[in-house]
ROTOR-171366 format. One record per residue (C-alpha): x negated, y, z. Coordinates in pm, whole numbers, plus 32768, in hexadecimal, padded with zeros to 4 digits. Each point is the difference from the previous one (the first is absolute). Example, Ala and Ser with C-alpha at 12.3 -4.5 7.8 and 13.67 -1.06 7.14 Angstrom:
7B327E3E830C/7F7781587FBE/
//
This chain:
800080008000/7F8C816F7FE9/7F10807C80EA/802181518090/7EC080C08021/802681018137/7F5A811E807A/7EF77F7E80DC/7F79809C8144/7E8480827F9C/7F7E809E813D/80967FD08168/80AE81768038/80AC7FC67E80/815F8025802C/802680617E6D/7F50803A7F05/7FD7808A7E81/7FE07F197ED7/7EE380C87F6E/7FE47F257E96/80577EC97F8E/7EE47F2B7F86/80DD7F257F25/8155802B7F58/81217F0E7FD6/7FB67EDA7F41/7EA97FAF8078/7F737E978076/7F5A804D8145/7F517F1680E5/7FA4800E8180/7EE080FC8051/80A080CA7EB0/800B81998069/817180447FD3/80018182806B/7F5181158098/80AF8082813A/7FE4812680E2/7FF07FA3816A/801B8120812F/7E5380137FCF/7F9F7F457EDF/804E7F9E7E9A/7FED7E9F7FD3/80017EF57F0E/81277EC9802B/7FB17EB87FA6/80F27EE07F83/80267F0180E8/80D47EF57F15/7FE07FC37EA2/810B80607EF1/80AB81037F15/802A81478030/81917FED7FCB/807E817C8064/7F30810F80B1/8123809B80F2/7F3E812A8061/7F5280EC7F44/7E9C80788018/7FF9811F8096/81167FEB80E3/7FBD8070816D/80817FA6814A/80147E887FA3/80917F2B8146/7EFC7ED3808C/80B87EB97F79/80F980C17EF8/7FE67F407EB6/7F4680907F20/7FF67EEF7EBE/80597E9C7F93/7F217EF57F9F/80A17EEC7F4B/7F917E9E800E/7F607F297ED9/81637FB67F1B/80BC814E80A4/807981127F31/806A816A8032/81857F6C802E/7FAE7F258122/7FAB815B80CF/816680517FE5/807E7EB48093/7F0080178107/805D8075816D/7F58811A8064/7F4B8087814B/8086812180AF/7EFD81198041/7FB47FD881A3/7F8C80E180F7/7E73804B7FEA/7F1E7F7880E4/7F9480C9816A/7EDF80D77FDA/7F1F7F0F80A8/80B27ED57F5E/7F0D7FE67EB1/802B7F0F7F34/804C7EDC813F/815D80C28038/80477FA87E7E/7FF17EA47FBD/80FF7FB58108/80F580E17F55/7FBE7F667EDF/80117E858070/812D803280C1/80C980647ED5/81577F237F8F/7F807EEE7F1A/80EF7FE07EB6/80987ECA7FB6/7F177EBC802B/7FA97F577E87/7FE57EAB7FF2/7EDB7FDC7F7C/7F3B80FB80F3/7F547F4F8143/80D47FFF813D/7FB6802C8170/803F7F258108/814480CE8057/809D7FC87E86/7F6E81A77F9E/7F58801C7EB5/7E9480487FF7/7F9281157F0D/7EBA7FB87F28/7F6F80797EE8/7FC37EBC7F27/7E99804C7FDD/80167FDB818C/80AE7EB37FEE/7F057F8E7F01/7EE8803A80F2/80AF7F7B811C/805B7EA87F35/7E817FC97FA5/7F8E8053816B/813F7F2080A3/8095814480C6/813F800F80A5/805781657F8A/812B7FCC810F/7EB780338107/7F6B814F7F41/806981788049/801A80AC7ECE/7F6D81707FB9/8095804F7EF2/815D80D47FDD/81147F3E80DB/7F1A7F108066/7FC27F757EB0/7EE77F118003/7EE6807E7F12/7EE37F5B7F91/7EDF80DB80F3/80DC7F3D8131/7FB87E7F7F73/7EAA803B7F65/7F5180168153/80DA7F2F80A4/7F767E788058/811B7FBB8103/816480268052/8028814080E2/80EE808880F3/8067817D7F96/7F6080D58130/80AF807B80E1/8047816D8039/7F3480F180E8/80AC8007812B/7ECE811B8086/80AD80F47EE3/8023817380B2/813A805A8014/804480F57F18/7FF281AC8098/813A8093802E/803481157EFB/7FB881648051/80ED81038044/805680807EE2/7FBF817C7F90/809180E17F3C/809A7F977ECC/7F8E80A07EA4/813480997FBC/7FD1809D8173/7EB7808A7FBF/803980717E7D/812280E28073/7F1F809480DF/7F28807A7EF5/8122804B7EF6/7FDF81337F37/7E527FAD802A/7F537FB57ED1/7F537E7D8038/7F857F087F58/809B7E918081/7EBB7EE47FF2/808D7ED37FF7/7F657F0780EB/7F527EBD7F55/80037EC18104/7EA18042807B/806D813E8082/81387F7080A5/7F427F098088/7EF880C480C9/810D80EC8067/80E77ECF80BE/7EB57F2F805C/7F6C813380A5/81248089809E/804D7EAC808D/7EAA7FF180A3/7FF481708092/81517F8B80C7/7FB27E9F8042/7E867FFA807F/7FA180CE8129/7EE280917F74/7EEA80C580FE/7EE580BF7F63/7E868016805A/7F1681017F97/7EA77FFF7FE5/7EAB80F07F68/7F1F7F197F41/7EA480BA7FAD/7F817F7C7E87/7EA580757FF3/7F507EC28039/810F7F707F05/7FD581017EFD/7E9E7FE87FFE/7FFE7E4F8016/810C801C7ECE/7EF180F07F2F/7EF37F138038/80C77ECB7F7F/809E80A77EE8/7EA380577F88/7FA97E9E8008/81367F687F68/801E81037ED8/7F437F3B7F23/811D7EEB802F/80FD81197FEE/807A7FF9812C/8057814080A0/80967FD4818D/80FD80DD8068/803980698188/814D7F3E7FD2/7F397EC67FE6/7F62800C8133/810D805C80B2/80C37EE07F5C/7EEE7F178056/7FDF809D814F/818A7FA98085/7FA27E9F7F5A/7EE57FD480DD/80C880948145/81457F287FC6/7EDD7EF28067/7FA9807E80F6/812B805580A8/80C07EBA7F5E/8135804480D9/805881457F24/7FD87F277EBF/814D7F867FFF/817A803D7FAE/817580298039/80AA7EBD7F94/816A804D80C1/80137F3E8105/7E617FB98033/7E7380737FA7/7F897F707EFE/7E7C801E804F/7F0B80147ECC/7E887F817FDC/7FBE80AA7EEA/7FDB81507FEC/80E880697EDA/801B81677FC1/812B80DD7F45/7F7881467F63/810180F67F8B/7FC880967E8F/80E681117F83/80967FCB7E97/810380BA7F40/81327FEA80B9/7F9C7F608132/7F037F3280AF/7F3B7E7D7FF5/7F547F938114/7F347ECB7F7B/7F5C7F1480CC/7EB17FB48036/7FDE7EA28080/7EE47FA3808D/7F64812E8053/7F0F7FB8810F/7F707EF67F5A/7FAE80F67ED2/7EEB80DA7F97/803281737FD8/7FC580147E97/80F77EC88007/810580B7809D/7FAC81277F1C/80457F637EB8/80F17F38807E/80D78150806C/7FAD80B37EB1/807B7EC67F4D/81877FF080DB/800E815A7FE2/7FE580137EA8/80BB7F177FCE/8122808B811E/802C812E7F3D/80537F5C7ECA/80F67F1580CA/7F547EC17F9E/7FC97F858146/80747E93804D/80E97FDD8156/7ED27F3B80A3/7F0781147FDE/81008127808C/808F7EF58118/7F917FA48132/7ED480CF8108/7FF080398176/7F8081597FDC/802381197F1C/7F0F81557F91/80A081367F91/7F1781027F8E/805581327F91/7EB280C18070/7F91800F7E4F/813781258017/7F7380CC8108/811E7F62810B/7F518020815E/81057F4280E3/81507F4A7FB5/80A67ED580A3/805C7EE97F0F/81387F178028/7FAC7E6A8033/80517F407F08/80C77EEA8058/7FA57EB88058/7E9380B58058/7F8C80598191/7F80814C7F92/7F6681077EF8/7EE280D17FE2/803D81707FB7/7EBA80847F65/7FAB81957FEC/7EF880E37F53/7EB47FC4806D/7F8E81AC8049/7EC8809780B6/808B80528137/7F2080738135/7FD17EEF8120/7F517FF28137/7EB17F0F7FF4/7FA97EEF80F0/7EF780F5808C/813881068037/7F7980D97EFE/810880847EE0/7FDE7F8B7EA5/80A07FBE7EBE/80647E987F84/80EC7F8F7F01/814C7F9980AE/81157F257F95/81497FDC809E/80CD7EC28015/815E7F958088/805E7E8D8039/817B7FE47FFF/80327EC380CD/812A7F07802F/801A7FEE8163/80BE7EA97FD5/7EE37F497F9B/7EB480E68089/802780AD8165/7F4A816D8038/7EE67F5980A8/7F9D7F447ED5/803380DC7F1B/7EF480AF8099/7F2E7F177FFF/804B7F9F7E7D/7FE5817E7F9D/7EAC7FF480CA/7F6F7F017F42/806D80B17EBC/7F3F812F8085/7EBD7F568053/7FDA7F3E7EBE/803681457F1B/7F0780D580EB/7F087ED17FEB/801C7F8B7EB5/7ECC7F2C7FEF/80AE7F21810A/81357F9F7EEE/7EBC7F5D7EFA/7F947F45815F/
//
């Protein structure tokens, strides 16, 4: 019978999306691993893959068209000896709700495996309780040759159709597993504001211009607002002096030009919250809901500003990394976060995060955690600034001024301090982050 081909759920906070282009039109053979479309998530465009093999029948949603449901049907893919006229006869799936922010892609296949099956063929395989099993005969093939009992296999594909990616690695029969039961609850929603309409009157007879908001913008304005109300942030604040870092970074750069690679302050003071989330491994951790999930790696967010909004990829790893590691390795994600081709693993994920926003002259600001992380570094301007010496005697050093916006569920002030201490030490003695 036709398959329906839904919208699928790219990124974790994707609650819609836009169908950017369609990479093949109706009446194409396709085959599993086959790119079927380009699609706009809420922070990346992204390439969908076929998961079944068939015919494109009908494409029911243009490219182009925005605001696309998780789960709404977006073409049909007929089976080998299907036509255009068995579409028709086929039942159909109702759009459903989309996923929770937090759901991803887990909080889809449910949906989609707990939808009414249509009428049972007799020639289809059966389950134990008499319900048909859906199969794409490539699938059924596989599972013949390699003696599987497709009654024992979850399926991935739309409505729990078995596809062939779910027999090929399969050597045994295997129970369908079960269902998170550590899932967080999902927040209750916000108070709402005022409506559009509300605030447009207020400006009528004003001459505006009305920006429409694309889904990365919605995103980071219901994601952040959520965590400014939900996490009981505290703040601590702290002068770091650079000199001995300034004049350590000159020195290496000079050695690693002829590799070209040029280290930028941001890089040590990535590598230097690596290095202090191991040292103080009770701050490298997270809020999972209902417990701490403690980390032992340290893993390290770093926000990058792009048109319209924000990434904040993920450096895994860090500690273990050199600086000029780290240094390409930011270079390459950020490139590559400004022209939204970032994959969901390499923007997911992190303990920590580093905000900096010292390159624009900012001295001070407090920065907003980013959920699930304990905390985020708010990094200022490094400035000559006069400070007294050890001896008492006044001078002038180059002073940089950081905030670390902490979630006092998971670290307590105490530790904090201690964790923001750490950071301080490594970035005033640099020499001891190569040790």
């Amino acid at each position: 019978m036709p398959t329906e081909i839904l919208m699928p759920a790219l990124s974790p906070t994707m609650e819609e999306g836009t169908l950017a282009k369609w990479l093949v039109k109706e009446g194409d053979t396709v085959s599993s691993g086959d790119l079927l479309a380009e699609i706009e998530t809420d922070k990346a465009t992204m390439e969908f893959e076929a998961v079944d093999e068939g015919v494109v029948g009908k494409i029911l949603v243009p490219e182009g068209t925005e605001g696309v449901k998780v789960n709404t049907p977006i073409a049909v893919l007929l089976e080998e000896g299907e036509s255009a006229d068995d579409i028709a006869a086929a039942p159909t799936k109702a759009p459903e709700a989309a996923p929770a922010a937090d759901a991803g892609n887990e909080a889809a296949a449910p949906a989609a495996s707990e939808a009414p099956a249509p009428a049972p063929a007799p020639a289809a395989p059966v389950k134990a309780d008499g319900g048909r099993i859906f199969a794409s005969p490539l699938a059924r093939r596989i599972a013949a040759q390699k003696g599987l009992d497709l009654a024992q296999i979850k399926g991935s594909g739309p409505h729990g159709r078995i596809v062939k990616a779910d027999v090929e690695g399969a050597t045994a029969p295997t129970a369908a597993p079960a269902a998170s039961a550590s899932a967080a609850p999902a927040p209750a929603a916000a108070p709402a504001g005022p409506s559009a309409d509300m605030v447009a009157r207020i400006y009528e007879g004003r001459e505006y211009e009305e920006v429409k908001l694309d889904g990365m913008r919605k995103t980071i304005a219901a994601r952040l607002a959520e965590a400014k109300q939900t996490i009981p942030h505290f703040y601590l604040r702290r002068d770091i002096k650079l000199d001995a870092l300034l004049k350590f970074r000159s020195q290496l750069n000079k050695q690693l030009e002829a590799r070209g690679v040029k280290l930028s302050v941001n890089d040590f003071i990535i590598k230097a919250v690596a290095n202090a989330l191991q040292q103080v491994p009770e701050c490298n951790a997270v809020w999972a809901g209902d417990r701490v999930l403690q980390l032992k790696p340290s893993d390290v967010a770093v926000a990058v500003a792009i048109e319209g909004g924000l990434f904040t990829p993920v450096l895994q790893d860090a500690d273990t990394k050199s600086l000029s590691a780290l240094s390409t390795e930011m270079k390459d994600l950020a490139a590559r976060a400004r022209e939204r081709k970032l994959a969901p693993h390499e923007y997911q994920g992190g303990t920590f995060a580093v905000s900096n926003l010292g390159m624009f002259g900012i001295d001070n600001f407090d920065a907003i955690v980013n959920p699930p992380h304990a905390g985020i570094l708010a990094v200022g301007t490094g400035a000559k600034k006069p400070v007294v010496g050890e001896d008492g005697e006044l001078t002038v050093a180059t002073v940089m001024s950081v905030t670390m916006s902490v979630d006092h569920r998971v670290i307590d002030g105490a530790l904090g301090a201690q964790l923001l201490q750490a950071i301080v030490d490594n970035l005033e003695n640099p020499m001891v982050m190569l040790a």
